[in-house]
N, C-alpha and C positions, 0 to 999 in steps of 0.2 A: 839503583832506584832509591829516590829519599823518602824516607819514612816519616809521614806528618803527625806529631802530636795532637791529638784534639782532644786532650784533656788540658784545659789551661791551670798554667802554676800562679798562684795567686802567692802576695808576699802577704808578712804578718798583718799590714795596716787595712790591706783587701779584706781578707778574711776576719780579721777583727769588725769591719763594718757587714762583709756577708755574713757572720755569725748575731748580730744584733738586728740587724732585719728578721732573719728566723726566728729569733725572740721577738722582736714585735709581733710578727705574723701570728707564730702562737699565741701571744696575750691575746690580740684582736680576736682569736679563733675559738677561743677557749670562753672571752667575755661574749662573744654574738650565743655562745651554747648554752652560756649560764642564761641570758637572758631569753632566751626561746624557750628552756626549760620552766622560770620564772612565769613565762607569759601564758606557756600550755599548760599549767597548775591553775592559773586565774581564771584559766578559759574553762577546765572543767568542773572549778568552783562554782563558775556562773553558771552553766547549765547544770548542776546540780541541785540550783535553788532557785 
């Protein structure tokens, strides 16, 4: 019986470009937070006044 790998091996240049999508992901993820945070401090400045 042949035993299927289903974890794929990926070479240096793969994973060099899947390890930088992960960093983008994060930057993207990280700035959408910082700016919600930003935005939800404005919002209860203004209904504060």
């Amino acid at each position: 019986m042949n035993s299927i790998n289903l974890v794929p091996e990926f070479n240096d240049k793969q994973l060099a470009v899947i390890n930088e999508m992960d960093t983008n992901i994060l930057l993207l993820v990280s700035s959408a937070a910082e700016q919600n945070t930003a935005e939800s401090q404005e919002n209860r400045r203004l209904v504060r006044h």
